[in-house]
TIBANU-366371 format. One line per 2 residues: number of its first residue (from 1); for each residue x, y, z of C-alpha. Coordinates in nm, 2 decimals. Layout:
# residues N
NUM> X:Y:Z | ... .
//
This chain:
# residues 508
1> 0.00:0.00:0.00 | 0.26:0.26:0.13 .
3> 0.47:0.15:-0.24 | 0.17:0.19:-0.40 .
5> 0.15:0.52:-0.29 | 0.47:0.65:-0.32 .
7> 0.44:0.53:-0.65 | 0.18:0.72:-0.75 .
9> 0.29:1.06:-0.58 | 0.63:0.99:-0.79 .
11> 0.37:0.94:-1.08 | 0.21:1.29:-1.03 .
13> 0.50:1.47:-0.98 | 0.62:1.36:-1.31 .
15> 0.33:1.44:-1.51 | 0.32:1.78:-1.32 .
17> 0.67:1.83:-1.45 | 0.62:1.72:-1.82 .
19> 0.30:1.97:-1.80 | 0.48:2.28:-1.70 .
21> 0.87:2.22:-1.86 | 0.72:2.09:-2.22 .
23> 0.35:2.06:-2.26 | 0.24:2.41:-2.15 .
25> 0.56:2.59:-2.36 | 0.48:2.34:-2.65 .
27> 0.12:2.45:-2.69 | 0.21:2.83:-2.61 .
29> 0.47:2.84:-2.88 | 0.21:2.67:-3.09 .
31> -0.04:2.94:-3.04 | 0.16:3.25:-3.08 .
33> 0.28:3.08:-3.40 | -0.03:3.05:-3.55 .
35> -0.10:3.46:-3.48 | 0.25:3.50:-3.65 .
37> 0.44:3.55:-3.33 | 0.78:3.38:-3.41 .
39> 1.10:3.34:-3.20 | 1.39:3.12:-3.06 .
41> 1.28:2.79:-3.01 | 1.22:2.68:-2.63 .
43> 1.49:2.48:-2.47 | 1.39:2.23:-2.17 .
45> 1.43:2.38:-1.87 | 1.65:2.67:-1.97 .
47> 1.48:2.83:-2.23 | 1.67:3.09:-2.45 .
49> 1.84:3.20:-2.08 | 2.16:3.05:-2.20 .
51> 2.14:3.23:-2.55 | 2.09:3.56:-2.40 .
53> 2.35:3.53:-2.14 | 2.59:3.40:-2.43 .
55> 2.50:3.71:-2.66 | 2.56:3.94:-2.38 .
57> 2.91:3.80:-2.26 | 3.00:3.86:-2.63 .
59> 2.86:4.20:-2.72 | 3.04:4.32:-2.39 .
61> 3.39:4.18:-2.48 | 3.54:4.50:-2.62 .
63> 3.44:4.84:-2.59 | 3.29:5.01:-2.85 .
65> 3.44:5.32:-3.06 | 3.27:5.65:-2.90 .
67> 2.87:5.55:-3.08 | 2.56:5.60:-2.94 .
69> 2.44:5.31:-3.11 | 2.45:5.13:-2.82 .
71> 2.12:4.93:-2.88 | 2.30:4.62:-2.99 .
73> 2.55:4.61:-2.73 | 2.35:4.65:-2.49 .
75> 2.04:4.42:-2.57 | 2.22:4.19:-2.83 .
77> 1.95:3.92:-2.80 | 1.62:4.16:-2.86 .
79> 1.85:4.33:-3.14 | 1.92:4.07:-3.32 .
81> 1.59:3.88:-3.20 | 1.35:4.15:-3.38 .
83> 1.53:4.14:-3.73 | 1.50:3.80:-3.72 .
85> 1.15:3.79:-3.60 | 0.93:4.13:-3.62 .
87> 0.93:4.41:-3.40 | 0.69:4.14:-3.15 .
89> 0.85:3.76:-3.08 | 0.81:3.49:-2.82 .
91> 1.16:3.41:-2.61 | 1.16:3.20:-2.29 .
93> 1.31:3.25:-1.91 | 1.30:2.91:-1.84 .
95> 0.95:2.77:-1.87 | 0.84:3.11:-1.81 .
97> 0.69:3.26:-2.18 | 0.79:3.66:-2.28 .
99> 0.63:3.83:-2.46 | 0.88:4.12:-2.61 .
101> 0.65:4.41:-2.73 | 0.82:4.69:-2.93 .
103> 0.53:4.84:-3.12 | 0.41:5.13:-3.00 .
105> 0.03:5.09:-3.02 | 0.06:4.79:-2.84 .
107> 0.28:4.91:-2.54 | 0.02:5.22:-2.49 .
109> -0.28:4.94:-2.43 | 0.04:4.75:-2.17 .
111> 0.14:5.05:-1.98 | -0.18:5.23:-1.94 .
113> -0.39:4.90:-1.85 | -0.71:5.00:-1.82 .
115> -0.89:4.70:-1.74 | -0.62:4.57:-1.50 .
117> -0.52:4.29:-1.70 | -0.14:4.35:-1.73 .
119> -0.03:4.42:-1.35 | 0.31:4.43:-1.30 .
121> 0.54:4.11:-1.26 | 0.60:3.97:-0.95 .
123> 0.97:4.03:-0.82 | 1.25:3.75:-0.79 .
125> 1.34:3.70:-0.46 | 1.62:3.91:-0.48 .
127> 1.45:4.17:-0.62 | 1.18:4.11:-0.37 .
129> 1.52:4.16:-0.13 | 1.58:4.47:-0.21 .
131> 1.24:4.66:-0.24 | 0.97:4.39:-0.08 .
133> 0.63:4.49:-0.19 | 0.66:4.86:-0.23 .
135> 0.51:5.14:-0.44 | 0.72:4.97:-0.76 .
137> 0.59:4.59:-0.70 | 0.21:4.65:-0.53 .
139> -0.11:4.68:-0.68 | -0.46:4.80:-0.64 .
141> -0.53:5.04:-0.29 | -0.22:5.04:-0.10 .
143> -0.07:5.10:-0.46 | -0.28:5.42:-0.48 .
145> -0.19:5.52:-0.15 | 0.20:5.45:-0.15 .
147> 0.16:5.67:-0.47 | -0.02:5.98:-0.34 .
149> 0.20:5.99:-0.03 | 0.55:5.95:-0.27 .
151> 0.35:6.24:-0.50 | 0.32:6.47:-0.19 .
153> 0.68:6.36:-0.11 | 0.84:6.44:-0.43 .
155> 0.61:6.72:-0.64 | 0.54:7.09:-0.53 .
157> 0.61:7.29:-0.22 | 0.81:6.95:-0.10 .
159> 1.03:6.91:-0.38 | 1.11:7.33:-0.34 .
161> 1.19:7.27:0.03 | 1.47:7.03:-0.11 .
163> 1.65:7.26:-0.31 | 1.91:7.43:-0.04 .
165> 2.03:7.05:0.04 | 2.08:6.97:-0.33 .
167> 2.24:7.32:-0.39 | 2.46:7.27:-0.08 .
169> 2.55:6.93:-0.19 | 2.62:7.01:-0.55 .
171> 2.85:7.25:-0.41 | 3.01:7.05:-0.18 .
173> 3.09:6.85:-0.51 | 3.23:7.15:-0.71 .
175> 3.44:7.26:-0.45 | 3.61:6.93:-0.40 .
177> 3.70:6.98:-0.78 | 3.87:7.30:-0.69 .
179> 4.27:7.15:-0.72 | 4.18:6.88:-0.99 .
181> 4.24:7.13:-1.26 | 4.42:7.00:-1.55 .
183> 4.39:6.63:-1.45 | 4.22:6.33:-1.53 .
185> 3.92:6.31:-1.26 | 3.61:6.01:-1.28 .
187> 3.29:6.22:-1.25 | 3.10:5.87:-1.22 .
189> 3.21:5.83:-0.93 | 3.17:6.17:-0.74 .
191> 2.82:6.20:-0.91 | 2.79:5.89:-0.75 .
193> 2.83:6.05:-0.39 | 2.66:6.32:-0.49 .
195> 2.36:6.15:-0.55 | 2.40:5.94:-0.23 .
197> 2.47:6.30:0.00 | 2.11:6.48:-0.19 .
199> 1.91:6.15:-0.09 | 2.04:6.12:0.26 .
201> 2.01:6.50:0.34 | 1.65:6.56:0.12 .
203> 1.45:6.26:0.23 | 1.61:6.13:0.55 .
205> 1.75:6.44:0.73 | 2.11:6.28:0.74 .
207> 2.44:6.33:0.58 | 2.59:6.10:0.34 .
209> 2.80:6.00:0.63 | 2.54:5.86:0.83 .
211> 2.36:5.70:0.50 | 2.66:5.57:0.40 .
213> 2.68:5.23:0.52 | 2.32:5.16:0.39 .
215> 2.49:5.25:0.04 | 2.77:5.03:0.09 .
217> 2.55:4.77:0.14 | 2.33:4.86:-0.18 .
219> 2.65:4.82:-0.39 | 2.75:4.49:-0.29 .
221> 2.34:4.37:-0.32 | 2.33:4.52:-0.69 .
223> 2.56:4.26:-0.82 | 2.40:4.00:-0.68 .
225> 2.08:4.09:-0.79 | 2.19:4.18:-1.14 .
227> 2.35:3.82:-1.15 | 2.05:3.58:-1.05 .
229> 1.84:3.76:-1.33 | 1.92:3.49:-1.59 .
231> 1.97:3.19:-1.36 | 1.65:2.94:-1.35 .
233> 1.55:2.86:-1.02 | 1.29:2.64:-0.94 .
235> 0.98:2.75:-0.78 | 1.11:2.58:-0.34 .
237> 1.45:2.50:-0.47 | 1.61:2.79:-0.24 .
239> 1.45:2.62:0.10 | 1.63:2.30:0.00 .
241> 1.97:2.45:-0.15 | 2.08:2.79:-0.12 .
243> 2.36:2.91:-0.31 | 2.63:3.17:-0.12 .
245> 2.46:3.43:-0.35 | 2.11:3.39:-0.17 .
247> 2.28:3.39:0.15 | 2.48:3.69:0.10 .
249> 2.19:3.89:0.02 | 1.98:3.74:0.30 .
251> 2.26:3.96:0.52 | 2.26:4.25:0.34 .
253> 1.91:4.27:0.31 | 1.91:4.24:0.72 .
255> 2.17:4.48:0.74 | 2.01:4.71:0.54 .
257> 1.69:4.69:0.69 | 1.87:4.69:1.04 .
259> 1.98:5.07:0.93 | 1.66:5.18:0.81 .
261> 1.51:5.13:1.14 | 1.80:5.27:1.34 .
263> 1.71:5.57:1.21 | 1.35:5.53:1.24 .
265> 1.40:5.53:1.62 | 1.63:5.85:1.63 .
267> 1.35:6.03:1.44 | 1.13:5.88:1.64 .
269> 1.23:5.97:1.99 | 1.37:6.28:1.90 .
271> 1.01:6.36:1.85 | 0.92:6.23:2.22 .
273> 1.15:6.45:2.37 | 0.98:6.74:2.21 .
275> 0.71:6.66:2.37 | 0.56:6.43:2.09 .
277> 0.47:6.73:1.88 | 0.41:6.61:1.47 .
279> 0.62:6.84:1.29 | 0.89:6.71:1.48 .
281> 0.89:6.40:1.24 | 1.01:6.65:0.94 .
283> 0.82:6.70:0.60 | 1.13:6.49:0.45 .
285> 1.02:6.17:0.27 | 1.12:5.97:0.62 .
287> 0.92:6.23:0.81 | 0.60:6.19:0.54 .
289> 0.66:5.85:0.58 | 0.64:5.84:0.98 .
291> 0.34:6.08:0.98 | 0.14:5.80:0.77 .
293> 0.27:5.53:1.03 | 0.14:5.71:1.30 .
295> -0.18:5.82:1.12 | -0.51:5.74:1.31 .
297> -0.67:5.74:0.98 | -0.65:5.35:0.92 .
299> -0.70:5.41:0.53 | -0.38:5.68:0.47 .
301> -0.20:5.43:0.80 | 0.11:5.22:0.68 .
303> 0.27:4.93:0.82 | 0.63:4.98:0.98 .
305> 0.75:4.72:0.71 | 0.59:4.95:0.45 .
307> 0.77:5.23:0.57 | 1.15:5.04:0.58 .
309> 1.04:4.93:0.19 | 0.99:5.27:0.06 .
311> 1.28:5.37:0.22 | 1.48:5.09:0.09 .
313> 1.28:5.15:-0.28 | 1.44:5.54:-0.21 .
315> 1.76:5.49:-0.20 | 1.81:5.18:-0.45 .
317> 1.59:5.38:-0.76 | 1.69:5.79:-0.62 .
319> 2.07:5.73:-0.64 | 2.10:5.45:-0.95 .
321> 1.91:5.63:-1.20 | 2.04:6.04:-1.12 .
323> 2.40:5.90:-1.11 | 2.37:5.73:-1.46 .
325> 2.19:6.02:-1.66 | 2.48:6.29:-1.48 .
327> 2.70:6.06:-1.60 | 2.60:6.02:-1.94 .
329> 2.49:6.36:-1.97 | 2.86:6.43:-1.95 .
331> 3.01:6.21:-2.15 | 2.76:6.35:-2.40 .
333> 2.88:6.72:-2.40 | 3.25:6.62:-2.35 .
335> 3.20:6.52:-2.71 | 2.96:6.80:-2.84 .
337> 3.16:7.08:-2.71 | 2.90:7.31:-2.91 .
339> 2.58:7.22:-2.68 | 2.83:7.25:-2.38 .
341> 2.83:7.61:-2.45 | 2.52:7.61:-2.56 .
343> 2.41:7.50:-2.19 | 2.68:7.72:-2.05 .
345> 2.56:8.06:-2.22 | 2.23:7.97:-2.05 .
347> 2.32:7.91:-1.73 | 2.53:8.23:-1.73 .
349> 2.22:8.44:-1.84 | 1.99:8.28:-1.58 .
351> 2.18:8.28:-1.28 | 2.52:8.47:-1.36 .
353> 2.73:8.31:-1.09 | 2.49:8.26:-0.80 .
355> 2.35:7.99:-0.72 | 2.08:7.84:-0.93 .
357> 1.70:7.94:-0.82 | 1.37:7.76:-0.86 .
359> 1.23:7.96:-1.11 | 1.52:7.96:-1.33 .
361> 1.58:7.59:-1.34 | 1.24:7.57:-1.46 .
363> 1.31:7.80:-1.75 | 1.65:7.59:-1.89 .
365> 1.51:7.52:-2.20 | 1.80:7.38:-2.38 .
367> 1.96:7.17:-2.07 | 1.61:7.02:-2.11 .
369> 1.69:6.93:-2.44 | 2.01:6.81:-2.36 .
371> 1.89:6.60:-2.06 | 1.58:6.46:-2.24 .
373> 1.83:6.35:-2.57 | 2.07:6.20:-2.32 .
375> 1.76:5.98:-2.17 | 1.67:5.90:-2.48 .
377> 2.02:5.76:-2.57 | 2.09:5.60:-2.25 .
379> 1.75:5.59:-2.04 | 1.72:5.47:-1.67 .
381> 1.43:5.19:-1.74 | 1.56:4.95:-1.97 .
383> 1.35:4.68:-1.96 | 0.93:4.68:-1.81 .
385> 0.73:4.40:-1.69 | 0.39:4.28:-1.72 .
387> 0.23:3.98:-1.71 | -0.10:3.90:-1.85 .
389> -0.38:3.81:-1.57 | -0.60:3.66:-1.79 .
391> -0.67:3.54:-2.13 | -0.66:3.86:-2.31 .
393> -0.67:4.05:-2.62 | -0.41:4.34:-2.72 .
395> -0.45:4.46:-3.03 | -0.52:4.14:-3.29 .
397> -0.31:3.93:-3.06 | -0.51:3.70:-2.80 .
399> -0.31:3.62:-2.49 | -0.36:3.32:-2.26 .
401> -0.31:3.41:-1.91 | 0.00:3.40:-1.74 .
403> 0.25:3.49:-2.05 | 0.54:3.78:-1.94 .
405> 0.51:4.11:-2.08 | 0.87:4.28:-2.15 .
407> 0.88:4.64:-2.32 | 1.23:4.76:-2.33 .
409> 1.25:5.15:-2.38 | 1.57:5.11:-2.54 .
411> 1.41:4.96:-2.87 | 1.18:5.24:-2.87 .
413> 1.47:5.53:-2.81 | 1.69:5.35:-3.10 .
415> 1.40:5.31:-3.37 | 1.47:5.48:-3.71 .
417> 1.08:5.41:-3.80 | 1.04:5.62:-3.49 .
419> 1.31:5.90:-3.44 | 1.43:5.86:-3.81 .
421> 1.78:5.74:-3.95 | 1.99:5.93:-3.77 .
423> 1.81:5.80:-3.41 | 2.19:5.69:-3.26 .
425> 2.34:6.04:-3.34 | 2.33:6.29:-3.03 .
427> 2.05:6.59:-3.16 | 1.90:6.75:-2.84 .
429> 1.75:6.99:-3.08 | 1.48:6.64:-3.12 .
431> 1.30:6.86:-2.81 | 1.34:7.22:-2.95 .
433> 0.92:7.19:-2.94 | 0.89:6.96:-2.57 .
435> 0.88:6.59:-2.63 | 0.46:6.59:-2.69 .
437> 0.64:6.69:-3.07 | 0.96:6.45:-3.06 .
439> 0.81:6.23:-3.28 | 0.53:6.10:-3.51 .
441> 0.43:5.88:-3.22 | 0.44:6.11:-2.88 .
443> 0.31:5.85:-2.64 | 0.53:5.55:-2.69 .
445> 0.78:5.66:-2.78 | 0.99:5.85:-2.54 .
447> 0.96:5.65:-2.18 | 1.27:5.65:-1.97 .
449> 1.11:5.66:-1.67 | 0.88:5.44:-1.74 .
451> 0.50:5.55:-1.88 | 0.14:5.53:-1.79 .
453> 0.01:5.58:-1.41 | 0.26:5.32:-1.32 .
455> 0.58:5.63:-1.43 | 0.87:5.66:-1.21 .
457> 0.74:5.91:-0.92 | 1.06:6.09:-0.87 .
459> 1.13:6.18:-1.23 | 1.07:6.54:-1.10 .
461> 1.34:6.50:-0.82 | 1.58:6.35:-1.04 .
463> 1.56:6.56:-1.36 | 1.57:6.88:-1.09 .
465> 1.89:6.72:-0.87 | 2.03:6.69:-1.24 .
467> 1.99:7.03:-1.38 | 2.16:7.20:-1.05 .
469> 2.40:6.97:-1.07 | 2.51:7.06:-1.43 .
471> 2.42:7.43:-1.38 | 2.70:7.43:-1.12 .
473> 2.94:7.26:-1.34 | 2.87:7.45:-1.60 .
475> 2.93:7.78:-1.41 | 3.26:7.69:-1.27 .
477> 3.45:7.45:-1.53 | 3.49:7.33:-1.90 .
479> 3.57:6.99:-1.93 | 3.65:6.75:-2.24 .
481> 3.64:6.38:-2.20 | 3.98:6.23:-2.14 .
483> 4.23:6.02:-2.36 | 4.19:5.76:-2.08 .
485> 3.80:5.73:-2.13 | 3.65:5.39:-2.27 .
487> 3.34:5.42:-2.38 | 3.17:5.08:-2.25 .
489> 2.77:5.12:-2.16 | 2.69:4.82:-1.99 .
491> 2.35:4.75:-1.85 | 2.34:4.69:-1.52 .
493> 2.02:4.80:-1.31 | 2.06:5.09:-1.53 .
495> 2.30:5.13:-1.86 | 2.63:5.26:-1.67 .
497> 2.93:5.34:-1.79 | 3.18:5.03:-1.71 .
499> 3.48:5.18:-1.66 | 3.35:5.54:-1.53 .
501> 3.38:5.87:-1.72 | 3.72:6.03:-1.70 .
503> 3.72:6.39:-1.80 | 4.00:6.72:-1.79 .
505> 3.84:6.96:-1.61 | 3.95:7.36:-1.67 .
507> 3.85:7.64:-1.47 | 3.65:7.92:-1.60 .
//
């Protein structure tokens, strides 16, 4: 009886197993084929993950001569994938079925989801690690209510109450600069602690000092994280095996959490010993963030772990994505030493040499231009995900349930049909007229921070903590990339420069 048994849970398991690693992809593959949705053919177990990976290890081999054309480096297997294929094809992670969309129309009915049927996909666990179920991952009310406290947080009278710190940080940055003159100096990396110092001081109240070991920690997570995103995993596999990568992020996601809430508590009893008076929290993101913890409304109320995964969301997306678009930004007008001047002259008319204001960094029309070409090149998102909750259909395709979603902005940034042939050459003067009149297509196809209600929410923060940042530069120094730069865009989290950006700074 008991062999019987066993027997026939053995049997189960095995037809469970033949349904999801070849009958399910079999008869997937089959159906998008028949709606003319080609692609690489599934693999057992692996999928197309060991393709990709392979493409990527060799587009990254050698740097690439000083192009912008950095579409096929970067994504090598959707590159090559949609000439083979059409501008839509089926690849696999795994078992797991992807969708890649790169038509416009289509990624408008994605993105904007009216009828809730393409939520967003559900983090890896090392993803999961680093941001939990925050206003990135969740759906539906607490969604909407992360989303309104984060708009408060980062739009309006909030975002003007952070300039002082990001002037005084940008600063801090330019004056460090002051005996560099004539050398070779890696801006990558001080935009990097520049970006680190604005979102310590803006939305915790602390110094980059005191937020510094929670970044530490961040670096050595990214790697991990960027690592595990190709590696099949089986869904209980970690309980029984873990590898020393899911263990080393199980630490540093304790640590980092361990930090988060070590300053919760200073906040937190600094307002007790003012006699437990509200404003003592701060009208900083953390002090928003304790105000809603505290709430006695039980509908605008959030949990303390929500609070330590916004925080965590904060400083993983706020540092990452300013740091990479400086960067760029630079490497950009080390090259085009005629819209370096351009920007300059405008600076210089705005604010003289004073320190940049409010108003006028509203009215920098052409660093606009610059920043916006510079996240069209090189943009922040570079791949979304959806998934599709139930048999759907977009546009003439029908979609059974369950199938991945993935829009990569990159396609959409490098398309001739969209920006016309000369789409890898650097032309800020694309958004002489805003980017509503970029292109024939003004929805789709301009989305570096993402598009729809689901948009980055600090795109306001970071394109501000940008523009002071290069007014500042601009008002001090000239600088021309150096003989030692390799231009090597890798993608990471974001697309970062692999090597950093060396430049020869002069004084003005």
């Amino acid at each position: 009886m008991i062999l019987s048994f066993l027997c026939l849970l053995l049997l189960l398991a095995l037809v469970k197993t033949f349904h999801k690693l070849w009958w399910t992809p079999t008869r997937i593959q089959k159906l998008m084929a028949l709606q003319g949705i080609q692609g690489p053919s599934y693999r057992l177990i692996y999928g197309n993950t060991k393709e990709i990976s392979n493409m990527q290890k060799e587009a990254m081999r050698r740097p690439i001569n000083l192009s912008h054309d950095i579409f096929p480096r970067v994504q090598p297997h959707i590159h090559t994938w949609t000439k083979s294929y059409g501008r839509n094809f089926l690849q696999w992670y795994g078992p797991q079925p992807v969708l890649v969309v790169t038509e416009p129309e289509l990624i408008k009915e994605i993105v904007n989801n009216k009828d809730g049927v393409y939520p967003k996909q559900r983090p890896s666990n090392f993803m999961k690690k680093l941001v939990g179920d925050s206003i990135t991952i969740t759906e539906g009310e607490k969604w909407a209510k992360l989303r309104k406290l984060s708009n408060h947080a980062f739009h309006g009278e909030s975002l003007t109450n952070m300039f002082p710190d990001m002037i005084a940080s940008a600063k801090a940055m330019a004056e460090r600069w002051k005996n560099q003159e004539g050398k070779e100096i890696n801006v990558n990396e001080e935009f990097r602690l520049f970006t680190s110092e604005v979102i310590s001081r803006t939305a915790f109240g602390s110094s980059y000092l005191e937020g510094q070991k929670i970044f530490e920690m961040m670096m050595k997570f990214y790697p991990l994280l960027y690592k595990s995103f190709l590696k099949v995993r089986f869904p209980g596999m970690s309980k029984v095996f873990r590898t020393s990568d899911e263990i080393e992020s199980d630490k540093l996601e304790k640590g980092i959490r361990d930090s988060i809430m070590e300053m919760v508590k200073k906040r937190e009893q600094k307002a007790v010993a003012k006699s437990g008076e509200e404003e003592i929290l701060g009208s900083d993101f953390l002090g928003l963030l304790l105000k809603a913890h505290h709430s006695t409304d039980e509908k605008n109320q959030i949990s303390l772990n929500e609070l330590v995964e916004e925080c965590r969301t904060f400083y993983f997306a706020g540092q990452e994505t300013t740091n990479t678009l400086l960067a760029w930004t630079v490497v950009l007008l080390g090259q085009h030493q005629d819209w370096q001047e351009e920007a300059r002259k405008e600076v210089l008319q705005l604010f003289g040499k004073q320190n940049p204001k409010p108003d006028g960094i509203l009215k920098l029309k052409k660093m606009s231009m610059i920043i916006n070409e510079t996240l069209r090149l090189y943009p922040p998102a570079t791949l979304l995900r959806r998934k599709v909750a139930r048999e759907v259909r977009l546009g003439k395709l029908l979609l059974p349930a369950n199938v991945e979603l993935l829009v990569t902005p990159l396609a959409l940034h490098h398309d001739p049909q969209l920006w016309g042939q000369d789409a890898a050459l650097f032309k800020p003067e694309r958004f002489s007229e805003g980017v509503s009149k970029a292109t024939k297509d003004n929805m789709a196809a301009f989305m570096p921070f993402g598009l729809g209600p689901r948009m980055c929410v600090g795109i306001s923060f970071a394109v501000t903590e940008a523009k002071i940042a290069l007014s500042m530069i601009l008002q001090r120094y000239s600088f021309t990339l150096s003989p030692g730069y390799v231009h090597s865009p890798s993608q990471f989290l974001t697309i970062r420069p692999q090597h950093g950006v060396q430049v020869i700074l002069q004084s003005l």
